[in-house]
N, C-alpha and C positions, 0 to 999 in steps of 0.2 A: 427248619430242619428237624427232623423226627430225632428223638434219643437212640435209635439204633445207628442212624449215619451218622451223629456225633460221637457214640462208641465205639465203630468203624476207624474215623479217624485218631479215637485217640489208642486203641491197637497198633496202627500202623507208625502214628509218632513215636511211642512207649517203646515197642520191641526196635525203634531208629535208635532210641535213648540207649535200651540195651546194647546196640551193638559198640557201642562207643562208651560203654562201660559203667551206664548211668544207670540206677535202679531207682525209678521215680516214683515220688509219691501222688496217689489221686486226690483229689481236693474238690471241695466245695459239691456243688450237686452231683457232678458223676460219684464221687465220693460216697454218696448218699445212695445213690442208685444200686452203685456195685453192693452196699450194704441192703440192698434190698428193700431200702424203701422208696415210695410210691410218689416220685417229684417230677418235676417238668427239668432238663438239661437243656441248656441255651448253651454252655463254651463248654472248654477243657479245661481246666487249671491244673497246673502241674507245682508241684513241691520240688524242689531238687536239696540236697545238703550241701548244706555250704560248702562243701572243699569239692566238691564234682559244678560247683556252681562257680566258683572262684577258679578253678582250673580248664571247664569244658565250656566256657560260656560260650565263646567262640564258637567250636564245634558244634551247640545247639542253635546258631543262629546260622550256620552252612546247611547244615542237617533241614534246619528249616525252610530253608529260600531254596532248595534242594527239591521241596515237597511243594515249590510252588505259594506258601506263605510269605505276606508282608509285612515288615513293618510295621504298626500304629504308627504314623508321624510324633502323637503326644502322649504317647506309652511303649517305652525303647523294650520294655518286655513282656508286652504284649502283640499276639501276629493275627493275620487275619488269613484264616486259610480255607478259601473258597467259602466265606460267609460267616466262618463258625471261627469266637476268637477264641487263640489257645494264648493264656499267657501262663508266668513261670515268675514263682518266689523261692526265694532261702528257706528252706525253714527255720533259722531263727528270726526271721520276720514274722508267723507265725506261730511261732514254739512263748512267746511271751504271752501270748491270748489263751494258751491253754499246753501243758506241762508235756512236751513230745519229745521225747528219744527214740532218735533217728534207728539206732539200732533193734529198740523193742516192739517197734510197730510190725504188726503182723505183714509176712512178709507172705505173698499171694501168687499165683500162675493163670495167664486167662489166655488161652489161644497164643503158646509161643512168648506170650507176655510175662516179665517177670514186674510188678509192681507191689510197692505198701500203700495202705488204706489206715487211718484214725479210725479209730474208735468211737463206738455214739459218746461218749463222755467226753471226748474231744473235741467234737462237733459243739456239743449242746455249751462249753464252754466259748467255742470260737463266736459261732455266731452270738451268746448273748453279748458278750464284749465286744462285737463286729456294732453292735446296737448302742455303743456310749460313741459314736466317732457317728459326728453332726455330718458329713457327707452319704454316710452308709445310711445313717436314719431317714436322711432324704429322699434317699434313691430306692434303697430298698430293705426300707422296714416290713412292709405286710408280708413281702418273701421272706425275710429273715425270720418274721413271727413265725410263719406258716410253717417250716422248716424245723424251727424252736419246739413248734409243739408235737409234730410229728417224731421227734427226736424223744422227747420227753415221756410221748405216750408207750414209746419203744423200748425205752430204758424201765417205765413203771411194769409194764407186763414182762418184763423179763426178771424183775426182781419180783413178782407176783410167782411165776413159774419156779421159779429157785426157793 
């Protein structure tokens, strides 16, 4: 699935999240995208804060089977919806790999869509600690590097410019 039909869907998810009062955060490669840089998007990953995650969990999992998403059998929060998986963490599952407050993340509008976005220094924090956990190294290192440096060369030229 090209990165425009997986940003399609995750509009469509995002402003469902919206309407049910959730202002979610983007994660991992769209993450990256929305920031403008230059990656390949395979899922959605979504951020949600703990107290809209602890209170709506439910309702994102109606919301979702709603949209025609399943289930993973061996991933209860991740869905599979028409090919493209979208899953969903806390952010303090997250917020430990790299210093996030929920409230000062830059808060964004994209088509109707209200969402928050990390920061490259957020990122470049996640992923390299995403790289000390022996499953991620496994699976996917050469993206996590790939990503890493592309973060890095992002963050040098903008402290170049300034």
């Amino acid at each position: 699935m090209s990165n425009k039909q997986i940003l399609k869907l995750f509009i469509r998810l995002g402003r469902r999240l919206n309407a049910i009062e959730i202002e979610p955060v983007v994660y991992g490669s769209l993450g990256l995208y929305f920031l403008g840089k230059k990656v390949i998007v395979n899922d959605v990953d979504f951020l949600l804060a703990d107290k809209d995650f602890n209170r709506k969990w439910n309702d994102v999992k109606k919301l979702l089977k709603e949209n025609k998403c399943e289930i993973d059998p061996d991933h209860e929060r991740e869905f599979d919806c028409g090919g493209v998986f979208v899953s969903f963490l806390k952010l303090s599952e997250v917020s430990r790999l790299a210093k996030i407050d929920f409230p000062h993340l830059e808060r964004n509008e994209y088509k109707g869509l209200v969402y928050r976005n990390l920061t490259l220094q957020q990122y470049l924090n996640i992923y390299r600690n995403g790289l000390k956990n022996k499953w991620r190294r496994k699976k996917k290192k050469q993206d996590d590097l790939d990503k890493i440096e592309i973060i890095r060369e992002s963050i040098e030229k903008r402290r170049r410019r300034n």
